[in-house]
C-alpha positions as CSV (number, residue, x, y, z in Angstrom):
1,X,59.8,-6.5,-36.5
2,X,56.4,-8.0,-35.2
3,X,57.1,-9.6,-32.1
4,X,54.6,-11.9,-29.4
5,X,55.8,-13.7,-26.6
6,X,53.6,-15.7,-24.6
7,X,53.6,-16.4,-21.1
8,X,52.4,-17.4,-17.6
9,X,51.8,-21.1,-18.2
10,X,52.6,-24.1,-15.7
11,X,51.2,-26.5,-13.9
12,X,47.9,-26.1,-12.3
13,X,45.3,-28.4,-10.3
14,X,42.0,-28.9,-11.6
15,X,39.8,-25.9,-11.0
16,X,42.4,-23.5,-10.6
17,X,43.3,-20.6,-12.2
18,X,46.1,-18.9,-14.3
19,X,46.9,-16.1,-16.3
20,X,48.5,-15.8,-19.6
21,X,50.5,-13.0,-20.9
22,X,51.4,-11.9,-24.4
23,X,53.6,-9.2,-25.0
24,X,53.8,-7.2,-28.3
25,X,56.3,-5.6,-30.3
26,X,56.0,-4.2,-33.6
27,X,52.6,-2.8,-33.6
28,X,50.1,-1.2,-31.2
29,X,48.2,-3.6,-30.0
30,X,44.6,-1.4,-29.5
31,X,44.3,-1.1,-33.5
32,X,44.1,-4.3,-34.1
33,X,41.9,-7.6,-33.2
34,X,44.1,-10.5,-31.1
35,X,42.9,-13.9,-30.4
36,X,44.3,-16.8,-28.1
37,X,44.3,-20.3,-30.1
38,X,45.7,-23.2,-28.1
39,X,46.9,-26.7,-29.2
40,X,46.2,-29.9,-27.3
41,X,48.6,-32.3,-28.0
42,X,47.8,-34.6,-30.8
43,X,44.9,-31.9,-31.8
44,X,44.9,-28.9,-34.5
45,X,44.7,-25.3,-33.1
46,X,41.4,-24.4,-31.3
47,X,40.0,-21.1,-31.4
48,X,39.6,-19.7,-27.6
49,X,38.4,-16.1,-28.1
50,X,39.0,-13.0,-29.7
51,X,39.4,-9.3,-28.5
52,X,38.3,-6.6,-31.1
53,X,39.9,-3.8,-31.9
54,X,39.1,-0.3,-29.9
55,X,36.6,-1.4,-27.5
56,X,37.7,-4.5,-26.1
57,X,34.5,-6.3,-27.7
58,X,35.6,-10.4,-26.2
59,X,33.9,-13.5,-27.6
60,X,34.7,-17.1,-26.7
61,X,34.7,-20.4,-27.5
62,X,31.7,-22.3,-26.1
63,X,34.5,-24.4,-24.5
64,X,35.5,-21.7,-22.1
65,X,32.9,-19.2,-22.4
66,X,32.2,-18.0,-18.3
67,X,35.9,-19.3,-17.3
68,X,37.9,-17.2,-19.3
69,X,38.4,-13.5,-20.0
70,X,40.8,-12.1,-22.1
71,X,41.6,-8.1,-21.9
72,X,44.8,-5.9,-22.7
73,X,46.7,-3.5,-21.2
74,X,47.2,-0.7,-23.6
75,X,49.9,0.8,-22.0
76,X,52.0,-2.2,-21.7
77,X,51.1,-3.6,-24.9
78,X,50.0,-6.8,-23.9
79,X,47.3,-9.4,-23.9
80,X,46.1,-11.4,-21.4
81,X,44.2,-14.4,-21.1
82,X,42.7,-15.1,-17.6
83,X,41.6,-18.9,-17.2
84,X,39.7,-20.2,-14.0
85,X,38.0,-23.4,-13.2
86,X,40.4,-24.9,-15.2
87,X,39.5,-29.1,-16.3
88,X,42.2,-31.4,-17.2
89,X,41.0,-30.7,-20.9
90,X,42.4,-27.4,-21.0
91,X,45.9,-28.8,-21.1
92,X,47.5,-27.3,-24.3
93,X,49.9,-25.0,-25.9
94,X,48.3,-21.5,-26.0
95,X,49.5,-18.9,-28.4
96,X,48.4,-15.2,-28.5
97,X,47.9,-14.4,-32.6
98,X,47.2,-11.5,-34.8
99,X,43.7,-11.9,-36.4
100,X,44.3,-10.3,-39.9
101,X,48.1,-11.8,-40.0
102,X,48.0,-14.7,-37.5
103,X,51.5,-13.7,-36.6
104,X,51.3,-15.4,-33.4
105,X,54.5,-16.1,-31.0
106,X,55.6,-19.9,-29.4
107,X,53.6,-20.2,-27.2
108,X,53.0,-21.1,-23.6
109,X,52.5,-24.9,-22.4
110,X,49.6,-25.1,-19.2
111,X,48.8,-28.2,-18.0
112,X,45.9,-28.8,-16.0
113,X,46.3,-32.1,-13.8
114,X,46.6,-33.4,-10.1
């Protein structure tokens, strides 16, 4: 059974940082592209960035391009999503999803205010 779980969201002041986790079951996660999507609230799902398969090949959404960096951990079978200089804009649900399935999981919420 696929499996993603999302975490590492909260609360954070403007221009501070956070990082997300998103654990995988079900398949191994170096043979396959991932990408993080997020959801404002009120707004449809918004591309972040995307992770290739193999050689950890990363492009991003203009929006965050130079603030975040997402990478994996092959051994733990996770994604990560590392966010600095975060703007009250950032504030959204963000889910971790398959790129040929979009299996994704339920997300985490991160709220960027002061």
């Amino acid at each position: 059974e696929v499996q993603l779980v999302e975490s590492g969201g909260g609360l954070v002041q403007p221009g501070g940082s956070l990082r997300l986790s998103c654990a995988v079951s079900g398949f191994t996660l170096i043979v396959v592209a991932m990408s993080w999507v997020r959801q404002a609230p009120g707004k449809g799902l918004e591309w972040v960035g995307t992770i290739n398969s193999g050689r950890d090949f990363t492009i991003y959404a203009d929006s965050v391009k130079g603030r975040f960096t997402i990478s994996r951990d092959n051994g733990k079978n996770t994604l990560y999503l590392k966010m600095n200089s975060l703007e009250p804009e950032d504030t959204a649900v963000y889910y971790c999803r398959e790129v040929s399935t979009w299996a994704r999981g339920k997300g985490t919420q991160v709220t960027v205010s002061s």
